[in-house]
N, CA, C and O atoms as a GROMACS GRO file, in nm:
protein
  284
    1UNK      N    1  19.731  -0.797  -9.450
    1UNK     CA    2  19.648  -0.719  -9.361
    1UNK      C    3  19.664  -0.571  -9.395
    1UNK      O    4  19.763  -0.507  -9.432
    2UNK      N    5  19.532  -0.536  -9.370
    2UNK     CA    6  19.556  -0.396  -9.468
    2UNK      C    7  19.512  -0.293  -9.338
    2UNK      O    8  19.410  -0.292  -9.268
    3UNK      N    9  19.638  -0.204  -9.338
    3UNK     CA   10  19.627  -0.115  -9.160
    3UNK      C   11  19.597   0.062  -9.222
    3UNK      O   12  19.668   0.118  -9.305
    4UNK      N   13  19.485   0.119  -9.162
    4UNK     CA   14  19.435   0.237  -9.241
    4UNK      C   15  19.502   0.335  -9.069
    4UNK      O   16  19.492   0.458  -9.072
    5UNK      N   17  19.548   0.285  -8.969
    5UNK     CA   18  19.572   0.369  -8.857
    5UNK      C   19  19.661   0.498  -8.896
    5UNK      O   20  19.690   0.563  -8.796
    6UNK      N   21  19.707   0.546  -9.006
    6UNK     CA   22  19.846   0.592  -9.064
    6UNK      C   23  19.741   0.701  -9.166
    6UNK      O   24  19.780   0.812  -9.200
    7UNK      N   25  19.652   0.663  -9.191
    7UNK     CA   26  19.555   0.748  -9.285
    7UNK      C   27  19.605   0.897  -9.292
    7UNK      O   28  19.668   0.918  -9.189
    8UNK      N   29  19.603   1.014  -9.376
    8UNK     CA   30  19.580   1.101  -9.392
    8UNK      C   31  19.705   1.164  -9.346
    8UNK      O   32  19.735   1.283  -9.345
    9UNK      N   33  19.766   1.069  -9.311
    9UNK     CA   34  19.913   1.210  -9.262
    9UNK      C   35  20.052   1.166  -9.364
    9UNK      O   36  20.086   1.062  -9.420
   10UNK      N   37  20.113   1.309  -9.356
   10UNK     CA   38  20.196   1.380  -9.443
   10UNK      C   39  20.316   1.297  -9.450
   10UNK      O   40  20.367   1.264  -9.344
   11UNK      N   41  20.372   1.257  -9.566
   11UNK     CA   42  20.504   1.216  -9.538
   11UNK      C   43  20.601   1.251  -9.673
   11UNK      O   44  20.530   1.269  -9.772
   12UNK      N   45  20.702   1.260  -9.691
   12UNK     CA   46  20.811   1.276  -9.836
   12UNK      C   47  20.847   1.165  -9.815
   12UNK      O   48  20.834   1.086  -9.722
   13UNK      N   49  20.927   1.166  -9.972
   13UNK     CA   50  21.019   1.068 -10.024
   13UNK      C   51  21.140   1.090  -9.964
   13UNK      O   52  21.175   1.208  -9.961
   14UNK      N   53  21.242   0.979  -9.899
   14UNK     CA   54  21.371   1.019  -9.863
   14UNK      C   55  21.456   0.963  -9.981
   14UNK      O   56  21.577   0.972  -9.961
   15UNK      N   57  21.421   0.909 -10.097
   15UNK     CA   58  21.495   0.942 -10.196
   15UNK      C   59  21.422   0.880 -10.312
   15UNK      O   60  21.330   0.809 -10.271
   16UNK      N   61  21.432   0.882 -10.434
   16UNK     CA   62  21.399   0.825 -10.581
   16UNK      C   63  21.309   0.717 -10.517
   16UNK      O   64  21.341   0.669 -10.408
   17UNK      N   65  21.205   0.680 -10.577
   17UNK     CA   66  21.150   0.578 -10.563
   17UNK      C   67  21.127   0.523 -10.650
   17UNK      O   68  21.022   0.582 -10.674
   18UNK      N   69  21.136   0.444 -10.736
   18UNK     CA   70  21.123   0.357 -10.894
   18UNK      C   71  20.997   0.267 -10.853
   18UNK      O   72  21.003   0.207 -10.746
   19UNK      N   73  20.895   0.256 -10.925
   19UNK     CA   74  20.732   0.145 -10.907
   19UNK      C   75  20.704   0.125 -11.041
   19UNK      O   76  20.614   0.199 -11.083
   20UNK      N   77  20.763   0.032 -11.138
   20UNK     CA   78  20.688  -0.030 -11.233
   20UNK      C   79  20.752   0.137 -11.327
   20UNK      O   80  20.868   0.178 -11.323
   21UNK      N   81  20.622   0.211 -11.413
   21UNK     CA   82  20.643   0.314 -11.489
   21UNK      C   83  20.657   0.456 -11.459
   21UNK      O   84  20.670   0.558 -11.527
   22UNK      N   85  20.647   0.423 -11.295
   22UNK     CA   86  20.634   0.586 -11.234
   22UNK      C   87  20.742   0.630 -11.113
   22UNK      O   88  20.739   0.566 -11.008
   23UNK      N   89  20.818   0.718 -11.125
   23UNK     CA   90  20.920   0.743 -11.076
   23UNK      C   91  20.862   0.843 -10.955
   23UNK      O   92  20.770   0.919 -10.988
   24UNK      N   93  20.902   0.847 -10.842
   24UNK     CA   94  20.844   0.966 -10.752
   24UNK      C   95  20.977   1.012 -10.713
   24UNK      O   96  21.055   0.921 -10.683
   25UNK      N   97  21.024   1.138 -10.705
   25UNK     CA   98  21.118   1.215 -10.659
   25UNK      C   99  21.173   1.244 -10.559
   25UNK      O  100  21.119   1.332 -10.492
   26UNK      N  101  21.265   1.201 -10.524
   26UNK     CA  102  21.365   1.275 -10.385
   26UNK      C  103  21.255   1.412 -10.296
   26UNK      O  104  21.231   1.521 -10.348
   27UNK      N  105  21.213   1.376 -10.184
   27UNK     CA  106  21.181   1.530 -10.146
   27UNK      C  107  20.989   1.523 -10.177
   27UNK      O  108  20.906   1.552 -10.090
   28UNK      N  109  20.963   1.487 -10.287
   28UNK     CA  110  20.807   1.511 -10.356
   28UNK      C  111  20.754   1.457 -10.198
   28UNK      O  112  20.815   1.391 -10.114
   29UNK      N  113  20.633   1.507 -10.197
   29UNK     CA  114  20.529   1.534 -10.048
   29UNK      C  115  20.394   1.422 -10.070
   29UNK      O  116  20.338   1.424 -10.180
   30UNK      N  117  20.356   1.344  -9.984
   30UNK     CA  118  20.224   1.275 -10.037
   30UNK      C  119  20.131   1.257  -9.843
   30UNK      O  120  20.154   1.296  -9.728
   31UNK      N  121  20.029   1.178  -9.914
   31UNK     CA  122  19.967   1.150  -9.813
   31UNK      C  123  19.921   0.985  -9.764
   31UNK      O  124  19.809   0.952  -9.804
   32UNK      N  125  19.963   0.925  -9.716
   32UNK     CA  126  19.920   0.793  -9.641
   32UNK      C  127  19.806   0.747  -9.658
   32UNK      O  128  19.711   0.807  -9.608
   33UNK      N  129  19.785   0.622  -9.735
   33UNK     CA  130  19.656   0.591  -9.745
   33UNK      C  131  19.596   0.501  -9.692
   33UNK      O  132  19.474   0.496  -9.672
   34UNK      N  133  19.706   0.393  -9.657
   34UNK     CA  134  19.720   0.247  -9.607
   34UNK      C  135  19.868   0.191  -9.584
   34UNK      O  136  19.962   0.229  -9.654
   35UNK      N  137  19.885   0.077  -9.456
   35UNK     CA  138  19.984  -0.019  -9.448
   35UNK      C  139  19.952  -0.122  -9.478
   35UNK      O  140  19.854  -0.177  -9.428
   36UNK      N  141  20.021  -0.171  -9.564
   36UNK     CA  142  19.968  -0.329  -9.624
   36UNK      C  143  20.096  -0.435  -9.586
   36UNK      O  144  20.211  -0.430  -9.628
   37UNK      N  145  20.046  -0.515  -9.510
   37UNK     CA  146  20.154  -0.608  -9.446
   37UNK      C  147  20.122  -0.768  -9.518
   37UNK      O  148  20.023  -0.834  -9.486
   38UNK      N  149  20.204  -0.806  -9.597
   38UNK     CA  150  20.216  -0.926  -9.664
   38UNK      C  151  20.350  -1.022  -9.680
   38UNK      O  152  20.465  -0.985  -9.700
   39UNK      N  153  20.313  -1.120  -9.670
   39UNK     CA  154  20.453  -1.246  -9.661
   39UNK      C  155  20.536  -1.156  -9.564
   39UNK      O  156  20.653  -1.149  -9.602
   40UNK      N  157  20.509  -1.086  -9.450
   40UNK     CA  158  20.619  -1.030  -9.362
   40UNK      C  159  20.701  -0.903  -9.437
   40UNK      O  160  20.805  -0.845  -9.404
   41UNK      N  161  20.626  -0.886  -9.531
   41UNK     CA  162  20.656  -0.708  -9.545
   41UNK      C  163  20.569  -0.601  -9.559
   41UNK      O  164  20.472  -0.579  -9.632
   42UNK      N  165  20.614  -0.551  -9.489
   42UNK     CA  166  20.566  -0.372  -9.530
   42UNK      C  167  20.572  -0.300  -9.606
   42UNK      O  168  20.683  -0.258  -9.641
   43UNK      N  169  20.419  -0.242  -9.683
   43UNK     CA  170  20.464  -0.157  -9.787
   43UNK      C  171  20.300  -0.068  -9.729
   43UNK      O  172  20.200  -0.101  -9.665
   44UNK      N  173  20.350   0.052  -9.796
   44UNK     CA  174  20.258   0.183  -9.806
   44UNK      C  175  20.247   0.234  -9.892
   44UNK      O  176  20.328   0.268  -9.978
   45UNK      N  177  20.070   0.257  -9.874
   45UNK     CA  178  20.024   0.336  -9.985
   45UNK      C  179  20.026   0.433  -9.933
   45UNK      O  180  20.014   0.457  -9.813
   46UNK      N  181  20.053   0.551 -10.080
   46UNK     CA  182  20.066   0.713 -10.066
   46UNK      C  183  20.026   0.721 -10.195
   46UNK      O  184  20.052   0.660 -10.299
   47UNK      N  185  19.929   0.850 -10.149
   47UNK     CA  186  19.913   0.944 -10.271
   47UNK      C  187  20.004   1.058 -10.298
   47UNK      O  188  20.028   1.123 -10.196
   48UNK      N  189  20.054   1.094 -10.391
   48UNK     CA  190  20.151   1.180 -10.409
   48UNK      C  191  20.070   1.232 -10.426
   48UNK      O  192  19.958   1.184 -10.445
   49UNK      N  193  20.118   1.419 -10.422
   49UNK     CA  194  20.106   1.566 -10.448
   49UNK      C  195  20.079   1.551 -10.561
   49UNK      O  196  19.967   1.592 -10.592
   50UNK      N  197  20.149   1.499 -10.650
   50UNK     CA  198  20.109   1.521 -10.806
   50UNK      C  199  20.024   1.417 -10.881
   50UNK      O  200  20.029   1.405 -11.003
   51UNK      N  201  19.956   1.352 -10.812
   51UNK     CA  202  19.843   1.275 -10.817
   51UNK      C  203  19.838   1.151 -10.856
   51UNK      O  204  19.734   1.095 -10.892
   52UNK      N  205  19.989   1.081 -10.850
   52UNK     CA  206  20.039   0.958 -10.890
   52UNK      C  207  19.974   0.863 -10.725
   52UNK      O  208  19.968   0.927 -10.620
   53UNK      N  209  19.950   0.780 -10.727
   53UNK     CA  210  19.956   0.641 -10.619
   53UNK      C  211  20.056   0.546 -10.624
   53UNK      O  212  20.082   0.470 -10.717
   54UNK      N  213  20.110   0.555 -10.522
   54UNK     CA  214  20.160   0.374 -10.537
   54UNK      C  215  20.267   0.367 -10.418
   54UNK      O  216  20.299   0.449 -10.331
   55UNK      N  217  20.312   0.226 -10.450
   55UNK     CA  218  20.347   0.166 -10.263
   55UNK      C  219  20.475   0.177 -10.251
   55UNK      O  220  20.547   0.139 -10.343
   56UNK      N  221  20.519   0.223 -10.152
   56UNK     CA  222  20.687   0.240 -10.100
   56UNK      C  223  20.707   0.164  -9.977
   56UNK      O  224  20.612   0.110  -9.919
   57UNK      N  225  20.830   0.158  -9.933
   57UNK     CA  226  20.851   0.103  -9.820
   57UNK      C  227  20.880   0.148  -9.761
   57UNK      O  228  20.963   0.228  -9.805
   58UNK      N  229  20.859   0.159  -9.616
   58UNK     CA  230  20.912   0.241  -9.436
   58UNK      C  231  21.068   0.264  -9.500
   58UNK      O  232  21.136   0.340  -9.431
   59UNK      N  233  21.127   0.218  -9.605
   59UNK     CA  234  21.266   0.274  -9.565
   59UNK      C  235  21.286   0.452  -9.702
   59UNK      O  236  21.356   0.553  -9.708
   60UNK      N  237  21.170   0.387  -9.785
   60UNK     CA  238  21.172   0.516  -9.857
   60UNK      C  239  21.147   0.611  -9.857
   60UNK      O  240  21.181   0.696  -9.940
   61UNK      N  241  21.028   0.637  -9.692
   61UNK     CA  242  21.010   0.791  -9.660
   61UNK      C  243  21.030   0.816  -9.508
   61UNK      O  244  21.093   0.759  -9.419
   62UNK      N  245  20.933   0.947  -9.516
   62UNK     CA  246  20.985   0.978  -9.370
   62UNK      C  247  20.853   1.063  -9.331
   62UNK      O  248  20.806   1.136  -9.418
   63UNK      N  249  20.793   1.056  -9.208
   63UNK     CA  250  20.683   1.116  -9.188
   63UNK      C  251  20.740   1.287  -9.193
   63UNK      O  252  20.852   1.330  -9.169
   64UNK      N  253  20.613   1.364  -9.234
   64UNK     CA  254  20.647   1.512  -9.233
   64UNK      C  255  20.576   1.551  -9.065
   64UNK      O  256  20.634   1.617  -8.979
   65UNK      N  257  20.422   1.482  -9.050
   65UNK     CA  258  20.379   1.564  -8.931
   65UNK      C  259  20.454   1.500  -8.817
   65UNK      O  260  20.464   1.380  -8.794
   66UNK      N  261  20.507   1.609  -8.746
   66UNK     CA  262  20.554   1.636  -8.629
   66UNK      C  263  20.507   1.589  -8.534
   66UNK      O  264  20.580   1.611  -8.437
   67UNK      N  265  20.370   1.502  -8.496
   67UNK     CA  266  20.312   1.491  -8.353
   67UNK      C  267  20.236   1.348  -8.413
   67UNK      O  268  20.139   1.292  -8.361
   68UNK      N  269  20.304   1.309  -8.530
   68UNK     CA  270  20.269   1.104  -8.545
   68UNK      C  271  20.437   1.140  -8.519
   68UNK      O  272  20.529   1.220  -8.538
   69UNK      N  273  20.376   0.957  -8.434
   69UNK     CA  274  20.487   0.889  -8.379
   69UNK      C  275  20.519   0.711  -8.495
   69UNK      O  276  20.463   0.605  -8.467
   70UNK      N  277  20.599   0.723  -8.593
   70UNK     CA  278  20.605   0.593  -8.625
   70UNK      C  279  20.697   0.498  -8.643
   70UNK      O  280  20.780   0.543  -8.723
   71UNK      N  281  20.726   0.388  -8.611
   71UNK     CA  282  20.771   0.290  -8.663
   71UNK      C  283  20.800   0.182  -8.696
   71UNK      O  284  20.875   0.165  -8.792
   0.00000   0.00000   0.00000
């Protein structure tokens, strides 16, 4: 199930994220694109700042805006 409620808001990496060939950085800034909930997990899409995509999990970031509530 693919959840777009999360759209457009700010979140970082809370540390290294490793996906296949692309590494995203401790700290690097992106934006929420989707929650994709499958076999009972959670993963999120983000667009990074530096124009990479790809899916992390609720434990690898951390929302930046101040006034979303998530978890």
């Amino acid at each position: 199930m693919i959840d777009t409620s999360l759209l457009g808001v700010r979140c970082r990496a809370a540390q290294n994220i490793f996906r296949g060939q692309e590494t995203v950085r401790f700290s690097s800034e992106g934006t929420i694109q989707y929650e994709l909930e499958s076999l009972g997990h959670l993963l999120i899409n983000i667009r990074w700042d530096n124009g990479v995509c790809s899916l992390a999990s609720p434990d690898d970031i951390e929302i930046v805006d101040t006034d979303v509530v998530w978890q």
